[in-house]
C-alpha positions in Angstrom: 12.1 -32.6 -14.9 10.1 -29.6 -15.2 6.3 -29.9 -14.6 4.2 -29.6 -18.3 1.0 -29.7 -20.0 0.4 -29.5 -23.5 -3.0 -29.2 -25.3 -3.7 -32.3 -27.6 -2.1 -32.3 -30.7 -0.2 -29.5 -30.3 19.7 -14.8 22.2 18.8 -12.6 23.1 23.2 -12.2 23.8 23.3 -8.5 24.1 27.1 -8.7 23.2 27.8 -4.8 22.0 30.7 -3.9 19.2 30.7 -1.2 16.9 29.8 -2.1 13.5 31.3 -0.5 9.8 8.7 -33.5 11.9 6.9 -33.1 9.4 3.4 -34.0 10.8 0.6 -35.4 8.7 -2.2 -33.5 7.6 -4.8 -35.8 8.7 -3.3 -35.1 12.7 -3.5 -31.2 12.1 -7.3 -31.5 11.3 -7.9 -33.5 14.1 -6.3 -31.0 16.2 -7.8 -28.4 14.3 -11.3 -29.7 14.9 -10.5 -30.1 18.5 -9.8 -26.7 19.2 -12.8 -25.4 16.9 -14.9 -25.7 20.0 -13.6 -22.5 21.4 -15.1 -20.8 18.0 -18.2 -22.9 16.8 -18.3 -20.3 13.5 -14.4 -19.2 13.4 -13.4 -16.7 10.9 -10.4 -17.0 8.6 -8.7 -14.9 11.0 -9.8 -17.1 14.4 -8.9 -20.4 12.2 -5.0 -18.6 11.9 -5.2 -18.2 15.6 -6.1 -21.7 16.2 -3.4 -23.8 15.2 -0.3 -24.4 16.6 1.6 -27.8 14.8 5.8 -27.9 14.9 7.6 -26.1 13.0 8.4 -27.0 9.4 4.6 -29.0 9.7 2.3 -29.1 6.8 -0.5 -26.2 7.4 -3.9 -27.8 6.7 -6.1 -27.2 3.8 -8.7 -25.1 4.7 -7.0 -22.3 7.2 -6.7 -18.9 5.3 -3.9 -17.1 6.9 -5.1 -13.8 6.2 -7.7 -12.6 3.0 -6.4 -11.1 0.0 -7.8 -7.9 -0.1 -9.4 -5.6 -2.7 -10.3 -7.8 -5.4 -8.6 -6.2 -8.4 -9.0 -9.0 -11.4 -6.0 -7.3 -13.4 -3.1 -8.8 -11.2 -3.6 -11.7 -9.5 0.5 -11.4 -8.0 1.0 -12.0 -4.5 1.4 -8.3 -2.9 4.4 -7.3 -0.6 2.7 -5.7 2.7 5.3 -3.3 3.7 8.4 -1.1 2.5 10.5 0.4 5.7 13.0 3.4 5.1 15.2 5.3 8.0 17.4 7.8 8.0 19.8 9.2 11.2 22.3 12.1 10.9 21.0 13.5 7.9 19.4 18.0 8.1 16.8 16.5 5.3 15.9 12.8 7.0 12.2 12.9 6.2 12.8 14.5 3.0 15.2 11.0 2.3 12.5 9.0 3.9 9.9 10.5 1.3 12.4 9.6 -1.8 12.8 6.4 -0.7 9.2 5.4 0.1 8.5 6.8 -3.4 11.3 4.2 -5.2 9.4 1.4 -2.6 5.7 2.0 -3.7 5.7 -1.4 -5.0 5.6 -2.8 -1.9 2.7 -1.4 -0.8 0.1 0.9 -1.7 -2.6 1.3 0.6 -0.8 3.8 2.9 2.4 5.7 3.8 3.9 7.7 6.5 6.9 9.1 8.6 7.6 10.0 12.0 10.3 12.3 12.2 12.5 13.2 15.7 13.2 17.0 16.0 15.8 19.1 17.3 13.3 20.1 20.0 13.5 16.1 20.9 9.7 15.8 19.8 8.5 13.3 17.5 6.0 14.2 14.9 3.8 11.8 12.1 2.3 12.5 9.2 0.0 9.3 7.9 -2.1 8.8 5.3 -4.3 6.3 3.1 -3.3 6.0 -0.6 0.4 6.5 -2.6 3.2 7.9 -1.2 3.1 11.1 -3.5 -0.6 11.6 -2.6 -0.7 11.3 1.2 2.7 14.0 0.8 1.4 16.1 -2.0 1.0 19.3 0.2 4.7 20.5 0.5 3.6 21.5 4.0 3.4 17.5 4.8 6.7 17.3 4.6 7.8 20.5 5.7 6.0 20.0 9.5 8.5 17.0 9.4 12.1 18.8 10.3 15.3 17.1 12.1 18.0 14.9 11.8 16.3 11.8 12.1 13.0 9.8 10.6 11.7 6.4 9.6 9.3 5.8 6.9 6.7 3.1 5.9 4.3 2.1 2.9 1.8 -0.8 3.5 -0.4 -3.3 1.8 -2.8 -5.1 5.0 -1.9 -8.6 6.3 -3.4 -8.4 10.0 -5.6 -5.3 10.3 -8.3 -4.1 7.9 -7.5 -3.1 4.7 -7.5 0.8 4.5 -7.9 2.2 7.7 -6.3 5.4 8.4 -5.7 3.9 12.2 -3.2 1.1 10.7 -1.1 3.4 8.7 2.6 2.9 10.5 4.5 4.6 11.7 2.8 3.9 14.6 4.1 6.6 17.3 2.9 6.0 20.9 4.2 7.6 24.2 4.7 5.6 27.3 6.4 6.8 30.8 10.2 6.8 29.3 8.9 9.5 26.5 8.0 8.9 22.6 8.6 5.8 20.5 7.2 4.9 17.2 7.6 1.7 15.1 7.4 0.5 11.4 6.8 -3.1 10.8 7.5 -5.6 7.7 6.1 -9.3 8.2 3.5 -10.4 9.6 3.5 -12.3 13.3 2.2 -15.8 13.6 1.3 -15.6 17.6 -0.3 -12.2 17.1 -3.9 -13.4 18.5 -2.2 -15.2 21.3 -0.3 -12.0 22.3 -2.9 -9.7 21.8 -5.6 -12.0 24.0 -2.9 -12.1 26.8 -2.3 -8.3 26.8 -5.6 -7.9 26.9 -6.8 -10.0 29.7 -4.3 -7.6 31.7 -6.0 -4.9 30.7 -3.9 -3.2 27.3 -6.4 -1.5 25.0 -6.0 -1.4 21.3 -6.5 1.0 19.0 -6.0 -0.8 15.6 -6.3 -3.9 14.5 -2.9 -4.2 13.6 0.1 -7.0 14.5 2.6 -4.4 14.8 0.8 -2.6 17.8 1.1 -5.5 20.0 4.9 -4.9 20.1 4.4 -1.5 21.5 2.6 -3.0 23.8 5.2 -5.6 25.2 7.6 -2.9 25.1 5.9 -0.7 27.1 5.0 -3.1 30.1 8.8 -4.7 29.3 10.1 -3.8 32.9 13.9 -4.3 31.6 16.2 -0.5 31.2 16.9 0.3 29.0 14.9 1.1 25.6 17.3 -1.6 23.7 16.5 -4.4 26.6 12.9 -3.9 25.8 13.3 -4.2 22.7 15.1 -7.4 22.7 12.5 -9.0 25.5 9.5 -7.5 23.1 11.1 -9.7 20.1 11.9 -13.0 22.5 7.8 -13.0 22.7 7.4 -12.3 18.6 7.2 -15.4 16.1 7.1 -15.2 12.6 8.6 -12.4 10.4 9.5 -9.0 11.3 11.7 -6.4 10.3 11.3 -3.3 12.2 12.4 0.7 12.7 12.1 1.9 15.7 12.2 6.0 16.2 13.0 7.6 19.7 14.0 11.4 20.0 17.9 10.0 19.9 18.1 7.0 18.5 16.9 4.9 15.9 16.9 0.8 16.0 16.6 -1.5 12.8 15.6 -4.8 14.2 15.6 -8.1 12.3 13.6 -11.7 13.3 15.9 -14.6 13.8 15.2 -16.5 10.6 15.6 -13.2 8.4 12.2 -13.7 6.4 11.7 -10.1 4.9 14.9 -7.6 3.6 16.3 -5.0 5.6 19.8 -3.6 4.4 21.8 -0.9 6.2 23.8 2.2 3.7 25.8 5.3 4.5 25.2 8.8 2.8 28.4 11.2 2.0 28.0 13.1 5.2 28.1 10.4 7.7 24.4 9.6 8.1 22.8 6.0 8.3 20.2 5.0 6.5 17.9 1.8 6.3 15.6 0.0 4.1 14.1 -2.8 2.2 15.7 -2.5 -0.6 19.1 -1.1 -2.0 17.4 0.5 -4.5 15.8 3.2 -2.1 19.5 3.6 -0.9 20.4 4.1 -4.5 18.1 6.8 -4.8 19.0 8.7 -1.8 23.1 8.5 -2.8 23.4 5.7 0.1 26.0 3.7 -0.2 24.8 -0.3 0.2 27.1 -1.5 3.6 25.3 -4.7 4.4 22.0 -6.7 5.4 21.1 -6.3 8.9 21.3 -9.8 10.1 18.8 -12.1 11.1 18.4 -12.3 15.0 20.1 -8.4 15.5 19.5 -5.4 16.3 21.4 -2.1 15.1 21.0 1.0 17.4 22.5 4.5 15.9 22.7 7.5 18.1 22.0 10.6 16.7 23.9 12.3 19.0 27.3 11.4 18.2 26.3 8.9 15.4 27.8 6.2 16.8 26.6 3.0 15.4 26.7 -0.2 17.7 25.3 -4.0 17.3 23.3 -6.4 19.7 22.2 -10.0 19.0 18.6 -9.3 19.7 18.1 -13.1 20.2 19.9 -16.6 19.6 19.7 -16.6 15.4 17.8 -19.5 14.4 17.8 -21.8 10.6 17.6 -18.8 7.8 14.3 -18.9 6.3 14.9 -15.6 3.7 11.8 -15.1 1.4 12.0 -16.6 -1.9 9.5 -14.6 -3.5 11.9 -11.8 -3.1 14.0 -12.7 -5.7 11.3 -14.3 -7.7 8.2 -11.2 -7.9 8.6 -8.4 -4.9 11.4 -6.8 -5.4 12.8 -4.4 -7.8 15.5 -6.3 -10.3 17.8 -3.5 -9.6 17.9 -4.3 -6.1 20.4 -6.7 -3.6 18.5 -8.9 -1.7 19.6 -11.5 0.2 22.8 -10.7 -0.8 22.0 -11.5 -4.1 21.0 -9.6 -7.5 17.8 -10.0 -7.9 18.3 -9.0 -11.8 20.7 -12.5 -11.9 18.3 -14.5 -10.1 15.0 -14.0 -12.4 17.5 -14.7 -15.2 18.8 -18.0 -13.8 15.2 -19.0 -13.5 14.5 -18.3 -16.7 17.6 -20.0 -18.2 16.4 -22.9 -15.8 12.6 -23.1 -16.8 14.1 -23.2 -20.8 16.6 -26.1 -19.6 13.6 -28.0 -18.0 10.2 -27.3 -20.2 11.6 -25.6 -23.7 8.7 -25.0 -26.5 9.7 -26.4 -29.7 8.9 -25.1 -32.8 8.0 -21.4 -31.0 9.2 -18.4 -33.0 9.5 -15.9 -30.0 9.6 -15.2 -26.5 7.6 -12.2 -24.7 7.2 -11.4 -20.7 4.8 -10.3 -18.7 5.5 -6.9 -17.4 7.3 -5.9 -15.8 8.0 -8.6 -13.5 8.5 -11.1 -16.1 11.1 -9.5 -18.1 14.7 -10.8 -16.9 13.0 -14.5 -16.5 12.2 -14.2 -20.2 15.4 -12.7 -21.1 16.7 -15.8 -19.8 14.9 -18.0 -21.4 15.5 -16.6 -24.8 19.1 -16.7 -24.2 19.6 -20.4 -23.1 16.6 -21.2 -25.6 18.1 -19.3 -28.9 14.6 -17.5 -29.1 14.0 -14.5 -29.9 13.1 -12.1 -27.1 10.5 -9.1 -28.2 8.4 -7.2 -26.2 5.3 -8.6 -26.9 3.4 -6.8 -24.2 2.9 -3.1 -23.1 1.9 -2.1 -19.7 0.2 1.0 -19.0 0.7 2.4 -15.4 -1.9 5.1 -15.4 -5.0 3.4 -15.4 -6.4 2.4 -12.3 -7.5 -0.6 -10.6 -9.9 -2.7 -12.8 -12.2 -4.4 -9.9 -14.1 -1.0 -9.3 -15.8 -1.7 -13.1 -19.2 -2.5 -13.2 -19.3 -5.4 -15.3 -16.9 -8.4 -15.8 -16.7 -7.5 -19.8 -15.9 -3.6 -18.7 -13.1 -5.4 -16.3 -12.4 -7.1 -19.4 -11.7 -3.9 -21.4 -9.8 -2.2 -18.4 -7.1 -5.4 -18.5 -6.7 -4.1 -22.6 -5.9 -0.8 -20.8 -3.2 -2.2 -18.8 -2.1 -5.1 -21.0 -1.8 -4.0 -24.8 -0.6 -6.6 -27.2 2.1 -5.3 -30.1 0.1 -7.1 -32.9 3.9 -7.0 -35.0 5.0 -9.0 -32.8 2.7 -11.7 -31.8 0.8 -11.9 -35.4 0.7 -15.4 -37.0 3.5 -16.4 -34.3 3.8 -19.3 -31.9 4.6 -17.2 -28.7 6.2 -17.9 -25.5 4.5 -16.2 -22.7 7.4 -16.4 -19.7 5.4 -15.1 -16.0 7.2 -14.8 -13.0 4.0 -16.7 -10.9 1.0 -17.9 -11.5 -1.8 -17.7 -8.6 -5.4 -17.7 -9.2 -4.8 -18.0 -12.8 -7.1 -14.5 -14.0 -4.2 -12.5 -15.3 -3.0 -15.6 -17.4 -6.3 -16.7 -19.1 -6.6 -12.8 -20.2 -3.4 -12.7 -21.6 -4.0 -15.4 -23.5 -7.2 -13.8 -24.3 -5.4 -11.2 -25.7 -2.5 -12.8 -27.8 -5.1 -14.9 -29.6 -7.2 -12.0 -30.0 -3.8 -10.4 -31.7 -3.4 -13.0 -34.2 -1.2 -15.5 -32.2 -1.0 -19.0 -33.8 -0.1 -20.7 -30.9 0.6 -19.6 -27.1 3.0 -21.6 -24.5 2.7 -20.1 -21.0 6.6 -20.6 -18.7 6.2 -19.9 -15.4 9.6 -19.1 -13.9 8.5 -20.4 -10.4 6.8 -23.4 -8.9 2.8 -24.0 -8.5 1.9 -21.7 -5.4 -0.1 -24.1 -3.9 0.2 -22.9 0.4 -0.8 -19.2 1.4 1.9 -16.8 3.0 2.1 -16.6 6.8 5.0 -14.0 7.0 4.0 -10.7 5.4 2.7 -11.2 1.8 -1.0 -10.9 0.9 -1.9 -14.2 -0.9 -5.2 -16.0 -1.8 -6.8 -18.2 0.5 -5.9 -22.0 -0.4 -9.1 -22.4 -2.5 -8.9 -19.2 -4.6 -5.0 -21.1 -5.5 -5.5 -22.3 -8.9 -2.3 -24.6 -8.2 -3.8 -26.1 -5.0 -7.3 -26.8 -6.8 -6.5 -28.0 -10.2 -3.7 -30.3 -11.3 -1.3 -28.9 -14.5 -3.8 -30.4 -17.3 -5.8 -28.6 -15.4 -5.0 -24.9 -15.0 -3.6 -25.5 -18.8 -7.1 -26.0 -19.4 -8.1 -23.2 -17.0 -6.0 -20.7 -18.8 -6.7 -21.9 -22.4 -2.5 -22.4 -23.2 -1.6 -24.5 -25.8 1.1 -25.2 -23.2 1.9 -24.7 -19.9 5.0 -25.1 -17.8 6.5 -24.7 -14.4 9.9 -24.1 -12.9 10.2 -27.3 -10.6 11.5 -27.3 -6.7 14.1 -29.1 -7.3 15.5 -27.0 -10.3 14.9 -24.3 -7.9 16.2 -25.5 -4.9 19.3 -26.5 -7.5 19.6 -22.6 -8.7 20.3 -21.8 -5.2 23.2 -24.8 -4.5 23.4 -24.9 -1.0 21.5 -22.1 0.1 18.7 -23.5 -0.9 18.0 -24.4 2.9 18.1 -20.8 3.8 14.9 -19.7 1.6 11.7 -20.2 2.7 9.0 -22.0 0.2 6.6 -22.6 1.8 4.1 -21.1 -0.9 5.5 -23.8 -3.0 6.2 -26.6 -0.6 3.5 -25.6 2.1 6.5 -26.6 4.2 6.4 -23.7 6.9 9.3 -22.8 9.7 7.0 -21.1 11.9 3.4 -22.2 12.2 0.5 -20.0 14.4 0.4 -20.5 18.1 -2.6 -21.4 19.9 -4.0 -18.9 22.0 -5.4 -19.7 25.2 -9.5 -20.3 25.7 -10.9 -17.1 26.6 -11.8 -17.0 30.0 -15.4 -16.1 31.1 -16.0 -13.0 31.8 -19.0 -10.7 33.3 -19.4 -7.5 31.3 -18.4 -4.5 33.0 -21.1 -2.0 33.9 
């Protein structure tokens, strides 16, 4: 049954061809508390460094994987860290780069860029903090960018500071075989471990980002060539990645062995190759959709005769795809996974009305603009009426840089406006993709009350989020989880609902039949495939002089 509350009374094989026990939590603190004497005052950051249990082991309590950023009370979604787009054989490459970015700004926000290989076998960047039509407003930007070949990135931060110019990717580095540059989506679990090691053989780093530390293996990789480096930098990686990789004559798409984040290969009318995140930046570029690039390979296209060939990067492990995909991050008109992610927030939503319906409700809204296809759903297995209850305004700005909690207050009227036709003297049903510290859904109640709603019955169309992300998405530490502090009378309470359900596990896990195994839920399960590794004890060192 669905979980309610109600108010009372209411291998590495480089094989070439062309291509068309779960440990108990009381042991990890013990261990945890053991290894705390290598950092008597450990940061969030040292604690996700610190702990190295099985995989598919329960992550402890207390250990933030990584913080979640700018504080912006309006949307209190998980955030997506990266968008990747690539392009090979194409006169206009980081023109198609910049179009693509543009359809993937929802996956990150905080910075975008492209490296772009010239005909004069050169690679040039252009990087910049904020959206991707800011940081490539000067048509110049774009026009210093010429040739047949570039990669693209947007980020949010997981490892490395928030907005620092420094950890805008591409990253684009030489070493003593010429130029390479890299674009990373995930987020690696033994980061801190590689970095100390690098380190204490002398590397110096220039950001504070994960994805420089696979520069870094691949430069003192002393395999030939480019593609065995790559493949013995990614034997060394755990957790998720999926990575572009730019060179003056080829580009690589790279995927991690369990296949946590998207990355989908497409062809454009002339030949050319692209890669992304999403399908739908393929759709905007007139690429057509070819297939995902597989967990565990690598896809290396030559610009110089475009041939296209495939290398298991190393031995594919359990698939472990993202289910927040399909559930909040990407766009609805988007394959992922193989799968429509349109027809997978509606089978949620048909699900969640199976398991927790509202009687006696009169109509069914969502929250924009996520929620709409689970509350489609819902309305049609329900026999509710679906309006749209709720308006969101794009154009205003981010809402923690008010003053004062009531102006914050105002600024989420700004972004959230109520249709008063709509929700007046009606019992509503509220359907949300997630709910995770709880501060967009007591507001929205707020609001509907404040418009005249009789009654208001909050459907979440995905499990309490009780564990934080390890592999790429910026989620609340475990305390700022509402689900993880509070039990369901609880955040009902929280939130001021007269109702409040949530899609279960199981009836998840039941949506996706029998591939449920290959989707990762850990936020829901705090069940995780690939836990942090424990770096070594820093040695003792005299400073230099």
């Amino acid at each position: 049954m669905g979980m309610a509350a109600t108010a009372p009374s209411t291998s590495r094989l480089l094989h070439h061809h062309q291509t068309t026990p779960v440990v108990s939590k009381h042991h990890h603190q013990q261990q945890l508390r053991q290894r705390l004497r290598y950092a008597p005052n450990p940061s969030p950051l040292a604690l996700r460094g610190r702990l190295s249990p099985p995989a598919g082991a329960l992550l402890p309590d207390r250990v933030t994987p990584f913080s979640y950023g700018a504080d912006d009370e309006s949307d209190d979604h998980p955030r997506e860290e990266c968008g990747l787009v690539g392009v090979v054989g194409h006169p206009d490459a980081a023109s198609l780069c910049y179009l693509g970015l543009q359809k993937l700004q929802h996956r990150g926000e905080e910075g975008a860029g492209i490296v772009a290989a010239g005909g004069d076998g050169k690679l040039k960047s252009v990087t910049g903090l904020g959206l991707v039509a800011d940081v490539f407003g000067d048509p110049s930007r774009l026009a210093s960018l010429p040739g047949p070949a570039a990669i693209g990135h947007v980020r949010y931060s997981t490892a490395g500071a928030a907005a620092s110019l420094r950890n805008v990717q591409p990253f684009l580095a030489g070493y003593r075989f010429g130029q390479v540059a890299v674009a990373h989506n995930g987020n690696l679990v033994n980061y801190q471990a590689l970095r100390s090691k690098l380190e204490a053989r002398g590397s110096i780093f220039n950001t504070t980002s994960d994805t420089e530390v696979i520069l870094h293996l691949i430069s003192t990789s002393l395999s030939r060539p480019l593609l065995a480096r790559i493949c013995d930098a990614c034997e060394r990686l755990a957790g998720a990645y999926s990575l572009l990789f730019l060179t003056a004559d080829k580009l690589f798409a790279v995927r991690d062995p369990h296949g946590f984040r998207p990355l989908v290969l497409g062809r454009l009318a002339n030949g050319a190759v692209a890669f992304a995140s999403e399908t739908c930046a393929l759709d905007l570029i007139d690429a057509t959709y070819e297939r995902e690039v597989e967990p565990g390979e690598v896809v290396m296209v030559d610009r110089r005769d475009m041939s296209v060939s495939s290398a298991c990067l190393v031995p594919r492990l359990p698939r472990r795809a993202c289910v927040f995909e399909h559930i909040y991050f990407s766009l609805p008109n988007s394959v992922v996974f193989s799968h429509d992610v349109h027809e997978r927030r509606t089978a949620f939503g048909r699900a969640l009305a199976e398991e927790s319906p509202a009687a006696g409700a009169d109509v069914v809204i969502p929250v924009p603009d996520s929620g709409f296809y689970a509350a489609l759903g819902f309305s049609r297995e329900s026999g509710l009426e679906f309006q749209q209850g709720l308006i969101r305004w794009h154009y205003s700005g981010r809402s923690f840089i008010q003053p004062t909690q009531a102006i914050r207050d105002l600024a989420v009227k700004l972004k959230l406006a109520p249709v008063r036709g709509v929700i007046r003297g009606k019992s509503v049903v509220v359907v949300d993709d997630s709910l995770v510290r709880g501060t967009t859904s007591s507001k929205i109640v707020r609001l509907l009350r404040d418009a005249g709603a009789r009654e208001v019955h909050m459907r979440i169309a995905s499990p309490p989020v009780v564990g934080s992300c390890l592999y790429g998405i910026d989620t609340p530490s475990d305390g700022e989880l509402i689900s993880n502090r509070m039990d369901l009378e609880g955040v009902r309470r929280e939130i001021g609902s007269d109702s409040l359900a949530f899609l279960s596990l199981d009836k998840l896990h039941g949506i996706y039949g029998d591939e449920a195994g290959d989707y990762c839920d850990a936020c829901f399960s705090r069940k995780y495939p690939v836990l942090p590794t424990l770096p070594e004890p820093a040695a003792e060192f005299d400073d230099e002089d």
